[in-house]
C-alpha beads as a LAMMPS data file, in Angstrom:
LAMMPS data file: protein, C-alpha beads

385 atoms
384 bonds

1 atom types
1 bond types

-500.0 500.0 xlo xhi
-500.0 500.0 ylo yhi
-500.0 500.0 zlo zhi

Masses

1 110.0

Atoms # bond

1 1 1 279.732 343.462 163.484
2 1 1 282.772 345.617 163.167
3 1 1 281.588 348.016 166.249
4 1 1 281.334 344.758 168.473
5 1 1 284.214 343.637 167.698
6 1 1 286.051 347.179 168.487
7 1 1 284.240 346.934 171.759
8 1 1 285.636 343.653 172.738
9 1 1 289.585 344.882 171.677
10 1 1 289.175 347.815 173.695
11 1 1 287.632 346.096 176.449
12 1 1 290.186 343.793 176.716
13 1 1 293.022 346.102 176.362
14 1 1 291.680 347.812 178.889
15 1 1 292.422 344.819 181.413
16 1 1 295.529 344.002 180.398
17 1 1 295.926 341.834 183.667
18 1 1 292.687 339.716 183.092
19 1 1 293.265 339.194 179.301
20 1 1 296.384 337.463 180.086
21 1 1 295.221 335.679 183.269
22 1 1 292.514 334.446 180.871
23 1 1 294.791 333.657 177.726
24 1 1 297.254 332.081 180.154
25 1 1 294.536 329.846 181.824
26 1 1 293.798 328.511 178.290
27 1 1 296.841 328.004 177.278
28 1 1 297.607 325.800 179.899
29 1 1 294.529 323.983 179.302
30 1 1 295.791 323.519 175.805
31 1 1 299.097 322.555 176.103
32 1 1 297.923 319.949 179.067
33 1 1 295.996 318.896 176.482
34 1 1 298.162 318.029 173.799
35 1 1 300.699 317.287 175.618
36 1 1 299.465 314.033 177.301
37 1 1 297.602 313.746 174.073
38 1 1 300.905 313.444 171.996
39 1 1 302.726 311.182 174.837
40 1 1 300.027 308.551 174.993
41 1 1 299.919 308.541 171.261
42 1 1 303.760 308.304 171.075
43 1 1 303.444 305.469 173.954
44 1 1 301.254 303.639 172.120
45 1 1 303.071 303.679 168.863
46 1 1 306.328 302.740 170.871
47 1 1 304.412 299.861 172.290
48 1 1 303.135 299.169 168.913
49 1 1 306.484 299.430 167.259
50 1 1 308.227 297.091 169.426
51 1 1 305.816 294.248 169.979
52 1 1 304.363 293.981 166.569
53 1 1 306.055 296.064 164.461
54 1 1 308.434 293.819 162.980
55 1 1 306.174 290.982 163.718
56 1 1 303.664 289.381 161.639
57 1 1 300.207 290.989 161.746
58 1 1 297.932 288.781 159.741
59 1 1 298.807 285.029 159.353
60 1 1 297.281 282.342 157.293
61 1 1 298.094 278.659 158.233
62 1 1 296.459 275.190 157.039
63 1 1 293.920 273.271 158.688
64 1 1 295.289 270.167 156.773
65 1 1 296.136 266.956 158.996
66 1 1 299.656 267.631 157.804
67 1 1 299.247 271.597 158.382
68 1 1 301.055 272.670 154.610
69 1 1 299.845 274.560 152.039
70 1 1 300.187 273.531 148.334
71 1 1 300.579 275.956 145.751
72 1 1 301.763 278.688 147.543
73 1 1 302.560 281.087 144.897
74 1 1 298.916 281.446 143.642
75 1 1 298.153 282.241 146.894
76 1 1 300.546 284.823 147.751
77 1 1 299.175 286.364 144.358
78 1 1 295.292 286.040 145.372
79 1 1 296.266 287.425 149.268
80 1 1 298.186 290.724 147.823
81 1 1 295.133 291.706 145.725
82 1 1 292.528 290.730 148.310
83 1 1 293.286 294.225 150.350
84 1 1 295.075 297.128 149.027
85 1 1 295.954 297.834 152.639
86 1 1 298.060 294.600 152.960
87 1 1 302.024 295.949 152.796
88 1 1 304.393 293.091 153.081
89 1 1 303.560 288.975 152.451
90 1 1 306.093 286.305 153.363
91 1 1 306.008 282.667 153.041
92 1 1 307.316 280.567 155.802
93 1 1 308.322 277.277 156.317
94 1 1 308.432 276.702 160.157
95 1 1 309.461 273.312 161.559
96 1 1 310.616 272.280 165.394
97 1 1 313.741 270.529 165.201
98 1 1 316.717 269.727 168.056
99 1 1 319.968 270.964 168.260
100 1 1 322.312 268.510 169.527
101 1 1 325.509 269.279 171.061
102 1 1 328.009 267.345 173.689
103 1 1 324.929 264.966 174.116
104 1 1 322.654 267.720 174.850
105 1 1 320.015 268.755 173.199
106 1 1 317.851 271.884 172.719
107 1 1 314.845 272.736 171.328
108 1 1 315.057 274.927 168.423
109 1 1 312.136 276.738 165.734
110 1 1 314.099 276.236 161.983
111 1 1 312.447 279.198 159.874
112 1 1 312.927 278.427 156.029
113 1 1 312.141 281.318 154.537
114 1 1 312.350 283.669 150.965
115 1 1 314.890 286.378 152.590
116 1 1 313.966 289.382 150.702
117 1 1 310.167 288.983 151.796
118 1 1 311.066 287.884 155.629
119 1 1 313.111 290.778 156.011
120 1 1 310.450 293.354 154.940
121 1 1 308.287 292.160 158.112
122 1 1 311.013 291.352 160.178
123 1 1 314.743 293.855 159.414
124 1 1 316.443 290.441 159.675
125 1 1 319.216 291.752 157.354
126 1 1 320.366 294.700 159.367
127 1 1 319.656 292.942 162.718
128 1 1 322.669 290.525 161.799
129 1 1 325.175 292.369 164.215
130 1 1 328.284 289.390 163.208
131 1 1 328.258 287.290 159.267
132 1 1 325.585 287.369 156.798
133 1 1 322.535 285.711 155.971
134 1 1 323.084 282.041 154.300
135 1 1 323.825 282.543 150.485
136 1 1 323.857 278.513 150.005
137 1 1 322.258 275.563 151.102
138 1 1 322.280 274.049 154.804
139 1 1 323.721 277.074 156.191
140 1 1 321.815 279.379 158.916
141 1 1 321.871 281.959 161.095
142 1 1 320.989 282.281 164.759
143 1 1 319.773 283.998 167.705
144 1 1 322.121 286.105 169.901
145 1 1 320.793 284.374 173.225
146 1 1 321.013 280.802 171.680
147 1 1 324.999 281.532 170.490
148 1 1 325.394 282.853 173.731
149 1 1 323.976 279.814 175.547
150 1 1 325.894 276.957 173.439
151 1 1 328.799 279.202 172.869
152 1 1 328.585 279.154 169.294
153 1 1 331.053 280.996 166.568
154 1 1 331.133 281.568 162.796
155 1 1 331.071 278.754 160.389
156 1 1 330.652 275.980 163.125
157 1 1 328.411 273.109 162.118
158 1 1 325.851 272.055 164.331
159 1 1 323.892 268.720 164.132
160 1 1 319.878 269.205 163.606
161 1 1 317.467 266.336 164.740
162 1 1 314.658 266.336 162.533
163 1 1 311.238 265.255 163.747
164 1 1 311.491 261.760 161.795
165 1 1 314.855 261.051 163.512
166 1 1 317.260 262.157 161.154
167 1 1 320.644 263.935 161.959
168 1 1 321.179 267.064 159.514
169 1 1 324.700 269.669 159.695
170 1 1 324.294 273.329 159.324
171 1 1 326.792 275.634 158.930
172 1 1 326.301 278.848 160.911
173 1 1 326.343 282.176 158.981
174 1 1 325.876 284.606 161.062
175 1 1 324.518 285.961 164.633
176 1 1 321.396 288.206 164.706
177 1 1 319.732 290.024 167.395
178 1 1 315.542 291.017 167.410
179 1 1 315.525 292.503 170.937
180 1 1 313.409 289.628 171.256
181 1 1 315.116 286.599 173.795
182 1 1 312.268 284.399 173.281
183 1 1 313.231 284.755 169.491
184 1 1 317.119 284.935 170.339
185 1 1 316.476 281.692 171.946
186 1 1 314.871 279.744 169.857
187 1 1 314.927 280.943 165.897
188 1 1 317.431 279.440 162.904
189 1 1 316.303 280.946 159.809
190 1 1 317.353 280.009 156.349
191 1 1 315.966 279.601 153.179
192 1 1 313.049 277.345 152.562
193 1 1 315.340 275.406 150.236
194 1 1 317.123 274.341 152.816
195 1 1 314.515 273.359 155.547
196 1 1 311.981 271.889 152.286
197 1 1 315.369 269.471 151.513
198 1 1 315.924 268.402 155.524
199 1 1 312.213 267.978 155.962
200 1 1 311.180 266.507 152.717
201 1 1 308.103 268.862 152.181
202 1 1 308.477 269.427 148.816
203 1 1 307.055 272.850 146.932
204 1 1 304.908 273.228 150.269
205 1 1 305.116 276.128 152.752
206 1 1 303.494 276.156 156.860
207 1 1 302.266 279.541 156.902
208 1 1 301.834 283.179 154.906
209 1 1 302.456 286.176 156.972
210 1 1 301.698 289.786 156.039
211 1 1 302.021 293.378 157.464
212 1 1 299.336 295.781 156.987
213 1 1 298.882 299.444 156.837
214 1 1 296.829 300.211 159.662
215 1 1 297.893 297.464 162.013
216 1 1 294.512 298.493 163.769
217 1 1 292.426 297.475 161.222
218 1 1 293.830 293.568 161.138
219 1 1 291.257 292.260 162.124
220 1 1 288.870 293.835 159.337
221 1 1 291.657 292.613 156.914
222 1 1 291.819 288.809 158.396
223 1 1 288.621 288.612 157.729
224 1 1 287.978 290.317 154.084
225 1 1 290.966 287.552 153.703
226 1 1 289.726 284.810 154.984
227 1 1 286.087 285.106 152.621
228 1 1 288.384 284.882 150.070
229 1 1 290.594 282.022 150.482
230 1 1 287.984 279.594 152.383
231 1 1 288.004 277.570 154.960
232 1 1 290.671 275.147 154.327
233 1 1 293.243 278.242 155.464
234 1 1 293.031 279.988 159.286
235 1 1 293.635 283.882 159.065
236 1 1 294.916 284.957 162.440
237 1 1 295.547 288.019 163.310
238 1 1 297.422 290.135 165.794
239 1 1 294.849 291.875 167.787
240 1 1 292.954 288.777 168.644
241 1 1 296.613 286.675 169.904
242 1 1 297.411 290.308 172.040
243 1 1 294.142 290.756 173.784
244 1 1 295.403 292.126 177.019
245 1 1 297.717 294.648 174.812
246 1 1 294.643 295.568 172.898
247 1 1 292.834 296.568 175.925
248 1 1 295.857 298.108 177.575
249 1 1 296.023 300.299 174.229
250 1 1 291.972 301.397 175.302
251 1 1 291.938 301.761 178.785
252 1 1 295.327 304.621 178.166
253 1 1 292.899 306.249 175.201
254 1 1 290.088 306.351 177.713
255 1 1 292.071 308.141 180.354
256 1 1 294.019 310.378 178.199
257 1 1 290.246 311.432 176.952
258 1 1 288.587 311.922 180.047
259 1 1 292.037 314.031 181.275
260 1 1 291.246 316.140 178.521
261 1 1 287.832 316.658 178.858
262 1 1 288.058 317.672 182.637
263 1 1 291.032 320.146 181.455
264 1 1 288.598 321.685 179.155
265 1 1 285.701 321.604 181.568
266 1 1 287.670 323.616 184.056
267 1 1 288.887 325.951 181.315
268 1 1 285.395 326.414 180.382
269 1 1 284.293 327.564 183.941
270 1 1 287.407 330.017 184.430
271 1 1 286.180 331.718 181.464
272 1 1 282.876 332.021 182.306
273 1 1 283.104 333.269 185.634
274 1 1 285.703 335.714 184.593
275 1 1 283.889 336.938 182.048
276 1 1 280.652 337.083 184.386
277 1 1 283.078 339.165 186.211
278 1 1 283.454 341.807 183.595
279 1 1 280.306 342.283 182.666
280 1 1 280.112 343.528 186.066
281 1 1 282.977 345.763 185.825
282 1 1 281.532 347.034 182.404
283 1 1 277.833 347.435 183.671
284 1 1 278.113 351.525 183.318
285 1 1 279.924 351.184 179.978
286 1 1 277.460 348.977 178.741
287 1 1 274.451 350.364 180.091
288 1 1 275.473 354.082 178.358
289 1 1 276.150 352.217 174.785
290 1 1 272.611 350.604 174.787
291 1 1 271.346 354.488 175.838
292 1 1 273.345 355.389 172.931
293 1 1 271.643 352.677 170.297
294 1 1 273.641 349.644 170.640
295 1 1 271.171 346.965 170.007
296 1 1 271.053 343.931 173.161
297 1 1 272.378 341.530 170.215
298 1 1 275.088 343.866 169.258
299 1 1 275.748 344.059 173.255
300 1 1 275.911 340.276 173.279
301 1 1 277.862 339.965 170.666
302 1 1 280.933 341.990 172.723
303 1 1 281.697 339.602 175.063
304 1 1 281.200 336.586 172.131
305 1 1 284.245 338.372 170.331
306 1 1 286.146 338.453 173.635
307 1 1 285.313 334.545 174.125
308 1 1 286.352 334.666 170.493
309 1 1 290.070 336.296 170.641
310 1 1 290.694 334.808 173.956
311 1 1 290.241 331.554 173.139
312 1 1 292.719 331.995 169.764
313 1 1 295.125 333.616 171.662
314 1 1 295.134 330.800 174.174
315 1 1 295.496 328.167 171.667
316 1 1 298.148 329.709 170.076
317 1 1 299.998 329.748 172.743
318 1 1 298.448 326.376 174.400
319 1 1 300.192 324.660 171.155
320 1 1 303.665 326.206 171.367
321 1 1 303.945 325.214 175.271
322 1 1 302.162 321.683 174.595
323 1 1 305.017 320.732 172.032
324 1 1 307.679 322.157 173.496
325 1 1 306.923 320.102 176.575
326 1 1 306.491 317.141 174.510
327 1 1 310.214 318.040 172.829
328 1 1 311.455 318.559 176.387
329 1 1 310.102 315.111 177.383
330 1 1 311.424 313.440 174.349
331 1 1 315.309 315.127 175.333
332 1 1 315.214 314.617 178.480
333 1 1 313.667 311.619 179.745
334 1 1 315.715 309.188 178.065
335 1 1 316.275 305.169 178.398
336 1 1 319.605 303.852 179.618
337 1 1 320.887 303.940 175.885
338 1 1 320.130 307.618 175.350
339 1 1 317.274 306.734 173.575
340 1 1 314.169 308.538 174.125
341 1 1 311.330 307.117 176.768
342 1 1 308.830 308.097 174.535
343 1 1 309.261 308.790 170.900
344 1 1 307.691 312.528 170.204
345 1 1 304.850 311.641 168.008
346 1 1 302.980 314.953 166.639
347 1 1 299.364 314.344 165.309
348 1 1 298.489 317.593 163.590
349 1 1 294.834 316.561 163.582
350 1 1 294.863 316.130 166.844
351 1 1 296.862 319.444 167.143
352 1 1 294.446 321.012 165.268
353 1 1 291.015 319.109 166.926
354 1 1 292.267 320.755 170.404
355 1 1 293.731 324.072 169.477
356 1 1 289.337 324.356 167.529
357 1 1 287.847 323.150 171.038
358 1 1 289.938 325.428 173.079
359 1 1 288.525 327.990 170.829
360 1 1 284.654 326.881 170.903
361 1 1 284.679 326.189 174.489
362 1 1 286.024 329.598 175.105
363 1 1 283.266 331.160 172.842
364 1 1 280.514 328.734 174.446
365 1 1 282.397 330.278 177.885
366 1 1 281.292 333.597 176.454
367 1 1 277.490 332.838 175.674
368 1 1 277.026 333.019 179.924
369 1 1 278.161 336.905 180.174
370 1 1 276.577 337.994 176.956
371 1 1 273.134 336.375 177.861
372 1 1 273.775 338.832 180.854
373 1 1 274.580 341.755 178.864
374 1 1 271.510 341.635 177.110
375 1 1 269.206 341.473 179.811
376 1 1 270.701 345.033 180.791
377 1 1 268.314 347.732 180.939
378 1 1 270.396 350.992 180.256
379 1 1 267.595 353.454 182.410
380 1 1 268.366 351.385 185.305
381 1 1 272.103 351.315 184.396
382 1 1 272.189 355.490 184.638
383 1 1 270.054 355.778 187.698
384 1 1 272.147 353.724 189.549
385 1 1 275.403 355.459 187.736

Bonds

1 1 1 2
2 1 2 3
3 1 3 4
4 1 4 5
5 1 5 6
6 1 6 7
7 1 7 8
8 1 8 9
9 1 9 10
10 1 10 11
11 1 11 12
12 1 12 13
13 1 13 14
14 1 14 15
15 1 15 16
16 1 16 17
17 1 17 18
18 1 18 19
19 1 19 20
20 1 20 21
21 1 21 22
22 1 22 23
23 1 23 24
24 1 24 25
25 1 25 26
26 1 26 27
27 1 27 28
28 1 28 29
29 1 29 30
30 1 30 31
31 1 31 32
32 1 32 33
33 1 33 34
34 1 34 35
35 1 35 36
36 1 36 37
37 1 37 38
38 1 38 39
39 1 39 40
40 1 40 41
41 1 41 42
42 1 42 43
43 1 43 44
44 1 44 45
45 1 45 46
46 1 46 47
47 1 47 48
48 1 48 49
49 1 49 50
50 1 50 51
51 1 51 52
52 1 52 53
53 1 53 54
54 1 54 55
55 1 55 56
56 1 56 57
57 1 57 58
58 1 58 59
59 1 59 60
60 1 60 61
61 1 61 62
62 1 62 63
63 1 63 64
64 1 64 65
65 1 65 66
66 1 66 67
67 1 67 68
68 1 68 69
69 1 69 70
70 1 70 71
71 1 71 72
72 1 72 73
73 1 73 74
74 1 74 75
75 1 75 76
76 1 76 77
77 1 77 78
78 1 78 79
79 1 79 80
80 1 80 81
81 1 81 82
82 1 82 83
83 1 83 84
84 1 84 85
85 1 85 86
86 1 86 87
87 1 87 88
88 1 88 89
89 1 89 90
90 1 90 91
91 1 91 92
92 1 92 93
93 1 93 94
94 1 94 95
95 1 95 96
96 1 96 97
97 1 97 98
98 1 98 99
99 1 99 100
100 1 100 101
101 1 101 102
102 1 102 103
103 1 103 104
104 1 104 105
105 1 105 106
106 1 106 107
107 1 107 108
108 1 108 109
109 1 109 110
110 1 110 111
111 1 111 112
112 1 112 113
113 1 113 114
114 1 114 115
115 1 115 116
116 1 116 117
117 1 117 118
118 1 118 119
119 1 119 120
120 1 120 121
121 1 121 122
122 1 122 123
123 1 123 124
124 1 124 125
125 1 125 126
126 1 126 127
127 1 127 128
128 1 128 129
129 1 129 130
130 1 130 131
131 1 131 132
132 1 132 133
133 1 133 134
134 1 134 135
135 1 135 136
136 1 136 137
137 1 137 138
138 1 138 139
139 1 139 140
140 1 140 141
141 1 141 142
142 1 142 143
143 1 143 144
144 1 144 145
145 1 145 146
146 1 146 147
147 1 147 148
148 1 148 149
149 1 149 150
150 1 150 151
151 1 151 152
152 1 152 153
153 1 153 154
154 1 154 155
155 1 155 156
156 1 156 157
157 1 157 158
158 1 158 159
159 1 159 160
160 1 160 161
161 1 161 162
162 1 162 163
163 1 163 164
164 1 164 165
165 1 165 166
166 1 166 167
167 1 167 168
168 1 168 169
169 1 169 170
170 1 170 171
171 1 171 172
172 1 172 173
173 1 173 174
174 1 174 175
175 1 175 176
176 1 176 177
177 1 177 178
178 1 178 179
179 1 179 180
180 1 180 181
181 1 181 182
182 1 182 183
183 1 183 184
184 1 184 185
185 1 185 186
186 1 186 187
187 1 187 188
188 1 188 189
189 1 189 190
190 1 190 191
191 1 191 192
192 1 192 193
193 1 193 194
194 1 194 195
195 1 195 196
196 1 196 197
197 1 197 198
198 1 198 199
199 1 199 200
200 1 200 201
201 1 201 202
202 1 202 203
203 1 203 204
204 1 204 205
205 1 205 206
206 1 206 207
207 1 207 208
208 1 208 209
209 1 209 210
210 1 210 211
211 1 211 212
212 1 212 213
213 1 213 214
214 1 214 215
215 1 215 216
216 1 216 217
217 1 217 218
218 1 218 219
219 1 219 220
220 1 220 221
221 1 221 222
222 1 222 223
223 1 223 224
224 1 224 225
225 1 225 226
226 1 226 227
227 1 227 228
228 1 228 229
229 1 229 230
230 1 230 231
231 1 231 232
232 1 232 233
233 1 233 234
234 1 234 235
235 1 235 236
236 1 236 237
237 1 237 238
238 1 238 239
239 1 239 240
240 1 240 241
241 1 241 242
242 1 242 243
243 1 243 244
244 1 244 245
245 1 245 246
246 1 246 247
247 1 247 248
248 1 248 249
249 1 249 250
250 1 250 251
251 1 251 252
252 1 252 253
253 1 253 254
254 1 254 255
255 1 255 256
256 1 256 257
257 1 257 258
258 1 258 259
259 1 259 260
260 1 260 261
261 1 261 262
262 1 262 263
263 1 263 264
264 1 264 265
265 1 265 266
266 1 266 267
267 1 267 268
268 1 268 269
269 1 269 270
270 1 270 271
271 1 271 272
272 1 272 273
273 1 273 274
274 1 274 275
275 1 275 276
276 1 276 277
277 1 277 278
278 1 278 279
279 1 279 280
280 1 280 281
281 1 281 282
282 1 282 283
283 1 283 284
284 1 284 285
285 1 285 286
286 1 286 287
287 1 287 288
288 1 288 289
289 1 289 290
290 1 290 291
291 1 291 292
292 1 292 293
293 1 293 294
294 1 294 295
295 1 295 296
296 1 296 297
297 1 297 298
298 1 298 299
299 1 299 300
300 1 300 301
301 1 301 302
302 1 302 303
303 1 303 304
304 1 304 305
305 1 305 306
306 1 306 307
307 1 307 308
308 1 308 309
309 1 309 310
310 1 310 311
311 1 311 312
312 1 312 313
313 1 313 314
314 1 314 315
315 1 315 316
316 1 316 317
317 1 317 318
318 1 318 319
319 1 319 320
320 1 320 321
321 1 321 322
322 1 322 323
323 1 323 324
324 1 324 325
325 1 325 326
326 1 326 327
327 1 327 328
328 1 328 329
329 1 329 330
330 1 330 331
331 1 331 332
332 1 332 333
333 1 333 334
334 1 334 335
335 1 335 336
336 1 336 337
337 1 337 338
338 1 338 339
339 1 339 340
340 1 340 341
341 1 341 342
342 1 342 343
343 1 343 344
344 1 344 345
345 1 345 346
346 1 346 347
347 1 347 348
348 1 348 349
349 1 349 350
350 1 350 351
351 1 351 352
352 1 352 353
353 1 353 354
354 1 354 355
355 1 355 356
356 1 356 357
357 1 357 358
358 1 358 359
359 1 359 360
360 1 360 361
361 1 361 362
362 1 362 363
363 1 363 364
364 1 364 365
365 1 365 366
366 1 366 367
367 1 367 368
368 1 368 369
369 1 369 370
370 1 370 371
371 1 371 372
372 1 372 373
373 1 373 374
374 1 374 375
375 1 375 376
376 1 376 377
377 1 377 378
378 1 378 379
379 1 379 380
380 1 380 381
381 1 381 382
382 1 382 383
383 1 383 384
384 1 384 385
């Protein structure tokens, strides 16, 4: 195959114009290609990020009359070695409570919790922007919007009604802030000491939440969890609470997809009519080589090599332009904060999966003109000459 392959150098050499028009026409198609590739991806891991992210992702809870589950610490155990794809497990301790204040009162979520664990699924620690978390008993922090809206300060007490009626004080710790108002609003989180003592539930816990590897298979871990711990416990899990987000997520996967595939499409049919093209242009040359011995596959196999080198040049270059518009996107289109829009998120798979279809669609391109080529009778070729 090393004659064919001369052939197809030469030839395109000797249309310097057309190779590049060609190369360039790929190229584009590539980096179109993985450039709204890589930006939905990023999108959807920003989205991802900042809704669930630091979020629960799989949560068991009791379907007890009194919702608490007993002997927690077994089950932590038995839920960590259920899936190896489970990251981070936290027990909770989650009761609604009122905050009273100049004969007001507000509606508040008391989180007791086990600190180190919480903060794994939730960055609690470093979102604390003023004090620290609560080192001893009936102390808390609290939200930025809810110390903003009772015009709260360090170490103030505030008075907690409890759901049987009873007046506890807290001492405030510290002020955090999740980017999250509804959570800003309405969270006091300290340790489940605390909140067991004020609500007299004993070595009992509300809730277990977890993180997971691949936060889209939760629902494949919810379940392998749930076989396991029965039906006394509900396993919930993100993607059936965030429905609309889940199909959001699709519907931009779908259209980035079918973008593609029309990008490639096109490509496809620039090629092959260009190439169609040529073996018009080369209808002497190739006519005289087959008088000289060049076999119709050999013949074919010319333009297959063009297809070939085209379509590597192209991606080549279709990659370098694709992420260095996604870099320019991530520099220059920038939130408020100077933050970028869209995180640059680079997929080398998928890098790779487009840069190997620009390349077989430009050699399938090629099959059109060397089908052609073949069919060339060289007699007729120097009659007409």
């Amino acid at each position: 195959m090393k004659l064919p392959f001369k052939i197809a150098v030469r030839f395109l050499k000797s249309t310097k114009g057309q190779t590049a028009l060609i190369v360039l026409g790929i190229a584009i198609g590539v980096s179109v290609q993985i450039f709204i590739g890589s930006l939905i991806q990023g999108l959807q891991k920003s989205l991802i990020n900042k809704t669930i992210g630091n979020s629960s992702q799989v949560t068991i809870t009791s379907n007890s009359s009194d919702k608490l589950i007993e002997n927690y610490g077994s089950l932590v155990d038995e839920v960590k070695k259920s899936d190896n794809r489970i990251k981070n497990v936290s027990a909770v301790l989650d009761n609604p409570a009122l905050i009273k204040l100049q004969n007001k009162t507000y509606s508040v979520l008391i989180r007791g919790v086990e600190i180190n664990n919480f903060d794994k699924i939730y960055n609690i620690k470093n979102s604390i922007y003023e004090g620290k978390f609560p080192t001893s008993n009936f102390e808390t922090v609290i939200g930025k919007d809810l110390k903003s809206e009772l015009g709260l300060n360090l170490n103030d007490n505030i008075d907690i009604i409890t759901n049987s009626g009873q007046v506890k004080k807290m001492k405030i710790t510290g002020f955090y802030d999740l980017k999250v108002a509804s959570i800003n609003k309405s969270w006091l989180v300290t340790n489940v000491k605390t909140e067991a003592s004020m609500f007299s539930s004993g070595d009992k816990i509300t809730g277990i939440e977890m993180q997971v590897s691949d936060v889209f298979k939760a629902d494949e871990i919810a379940d392998s969890i749930s076989k396991k711990v029965g039906k006394d416990l509900k396993v919930d899990n993100w993607k059936a609470q965030n429905a609309s987000l889940l199909s959001g997520l699709n519907s931009q996967s779908a259209s980035s997809i079918m973008i593609q595939v029309f990008v490639m499409i096109s490509v496809i049919l620039g090629i092959s009519s260009v190439l169609v093209v040529t073996v018009v242009q080369k209808y002497k040359q190739i006519g005289i080589l087959k008088a000289m011995g060049i076999k119709d596959r050999e013949a074919s196999f010319i333009f297959l090599f063009e297809g070939l080198l085209l379509g590597i040049m192209g991606a080549i270059i279709g990659v370098a332009i694709g992420l260095g518009l996604g870099y320019m996107f991530s520099k220059f289109v920038l939130n408020p904060d100077g933050t970028p829009l869209v995180e640059l998120y680079i997929d080398y798979n998928f890098i790779i999966l487009s840069a190997t279809f620009a390349v077989l669609s430009a050699v399938i391109a090629s099959l059109i003109p060397a089908k052609s080529s073949s069919k060339l009778n060289p007699i007729e070729v120097i009659r007409n000459a």
